[in-house]
N, C-alpha and C positions, 0 to 999 in steps of 0.2 A: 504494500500500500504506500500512498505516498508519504514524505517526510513533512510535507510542511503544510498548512491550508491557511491560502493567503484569497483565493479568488472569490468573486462574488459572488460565484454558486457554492463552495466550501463555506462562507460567511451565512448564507440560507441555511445550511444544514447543520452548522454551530446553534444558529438561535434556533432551528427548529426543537434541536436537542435540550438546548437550555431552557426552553418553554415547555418543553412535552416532560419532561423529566424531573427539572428542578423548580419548575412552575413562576419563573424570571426571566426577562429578555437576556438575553447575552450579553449588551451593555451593561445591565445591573449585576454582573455575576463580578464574585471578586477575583483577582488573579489567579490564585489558586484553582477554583473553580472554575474558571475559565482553561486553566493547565489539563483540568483532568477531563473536560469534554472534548477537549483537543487531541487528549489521547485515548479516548475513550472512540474515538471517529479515527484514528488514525490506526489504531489496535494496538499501540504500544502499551507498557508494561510499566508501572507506576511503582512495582515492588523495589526495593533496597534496603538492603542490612546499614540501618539509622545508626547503631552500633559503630561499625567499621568503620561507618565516612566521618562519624564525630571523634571516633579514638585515633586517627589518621591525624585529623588536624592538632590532638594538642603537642603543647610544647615538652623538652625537658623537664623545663620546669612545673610545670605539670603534674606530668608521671611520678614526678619524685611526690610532690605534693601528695598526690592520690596514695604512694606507696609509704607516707609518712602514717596519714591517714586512717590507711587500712594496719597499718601497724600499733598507732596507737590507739586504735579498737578491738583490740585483740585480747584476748588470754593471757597469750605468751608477754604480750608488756607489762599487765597488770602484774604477773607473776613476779617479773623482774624488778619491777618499780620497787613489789611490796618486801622483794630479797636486799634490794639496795637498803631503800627504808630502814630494815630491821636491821643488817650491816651496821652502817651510817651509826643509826644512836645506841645498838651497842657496844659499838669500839667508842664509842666515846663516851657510856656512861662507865665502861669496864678503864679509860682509861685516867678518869677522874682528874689526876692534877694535871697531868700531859695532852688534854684532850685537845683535839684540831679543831671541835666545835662545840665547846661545854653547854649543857641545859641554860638556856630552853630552846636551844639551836636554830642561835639566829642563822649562821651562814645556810644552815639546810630549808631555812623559811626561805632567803634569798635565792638559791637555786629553783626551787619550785616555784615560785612566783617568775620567775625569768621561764623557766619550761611549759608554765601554764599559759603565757604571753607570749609565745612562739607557737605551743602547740595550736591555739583555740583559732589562730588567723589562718594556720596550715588549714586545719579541719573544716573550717568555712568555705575555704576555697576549695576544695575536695565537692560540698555540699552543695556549693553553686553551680558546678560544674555538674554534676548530677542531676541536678535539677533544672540546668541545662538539658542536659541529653533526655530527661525523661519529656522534657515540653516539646522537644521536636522529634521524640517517640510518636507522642500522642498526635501534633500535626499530622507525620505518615500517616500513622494508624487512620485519623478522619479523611485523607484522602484518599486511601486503599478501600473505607471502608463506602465512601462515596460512589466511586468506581464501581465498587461492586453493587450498590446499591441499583444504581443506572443502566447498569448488564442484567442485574435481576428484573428490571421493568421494561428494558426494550426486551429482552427473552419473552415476557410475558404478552407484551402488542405481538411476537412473532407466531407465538403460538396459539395466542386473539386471529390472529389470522388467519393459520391455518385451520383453528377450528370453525371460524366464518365461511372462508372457502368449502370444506367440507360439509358443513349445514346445507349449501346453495349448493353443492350438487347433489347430495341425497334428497332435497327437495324438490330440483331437478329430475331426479330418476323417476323420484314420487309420483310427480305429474307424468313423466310417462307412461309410466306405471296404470294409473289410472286413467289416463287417456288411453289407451290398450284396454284397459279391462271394460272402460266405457263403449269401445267400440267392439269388444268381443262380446257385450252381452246387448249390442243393439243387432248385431249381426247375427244372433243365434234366439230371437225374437220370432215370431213366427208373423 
């Protein structure tokens, strides 16, 4: 089929589309909308992994983000946090006059306040980006599922069709039918 529909008989069969279907001229349809009758008349394929083409574009920086992220939502870091933790103010309650960071440890308040203010902007941005990708999941998804909505209804006029067609010939016959049986029982009339 062809690639592009630019002519003024293609432009009849956009709006015929966009009015039989989506119940709006073709001017009032929004661009998207407009994308998907375009390919919906052209028979192209509106599918693609939203996934792939959003994980493609981010950056390093990014990735690292995301894998900070998923790291400090994990088990495995809780566990270690809570081994450090325990560590930390045991060597220093056990080491009493010699301690690095004597009760009520301030240096170990000060690290965690620095990690907690690093971690919370990484993890945001982890978040937005997620929720990023789930809002232009769901774009796809309302186009895919448009598409198929539009193939569900012109399927439905095709087969309004056929079953019309076939109506008006077995009506067709009918009257044959009966015009034969009318003339077989005027002919065997005495």
């Amino acid at each position: 089929m062809r690639n592009s529909i630019d002519s003024g008989t293609d432009h009849k069969i956009l709006a015929d589309h966009a009015s039989r279907y989506l119940g709006k001229t073709f001017d009032l349809l929004s661009e998207r909308e407009r994308s998907i009758v375009r390919r919906l008349i052209e028979r192209r394929s509106i599918t693609h992994d939203t996934n792939q083409s959003f994980d493609e574009k981010l950056t390093t920086a990014e990735r690292m983000a995301d894998k900070v992220a998923e790291f400090g939502g994990s088990w495995t870091f809780i566990v270690i946090f809570a081994f450090v933790l325990l560590v930390w103010v045991t060597g220093n309650l056990a080491a009493s006059l010699w301690a690095f960071d004597p009760y009520p440890f301030i240096f170990l308040n000060l690290i965690l306040s620095m990690l907690a203010a690093v971690q919370a902007p990484v993890i945001m941005m982890s978040q937005n980006r997620y929720a990023a990708k789930d809002r232009l999941a769901a774009a796809h998804d309302y186009e895919v599922n448009l598409k198929a909505e539009i193939e569900i209804m012109a399927l439905h006029d095709k087969l309004d069709q056929i079953r019309n067609v076939e109506i008006r010939d077995l009506f067709a016959r009918q009257q044959e039918q009966l015009t034969m049986l009318a003339n077989f029982i005027g002919a065997t009339k005495p």
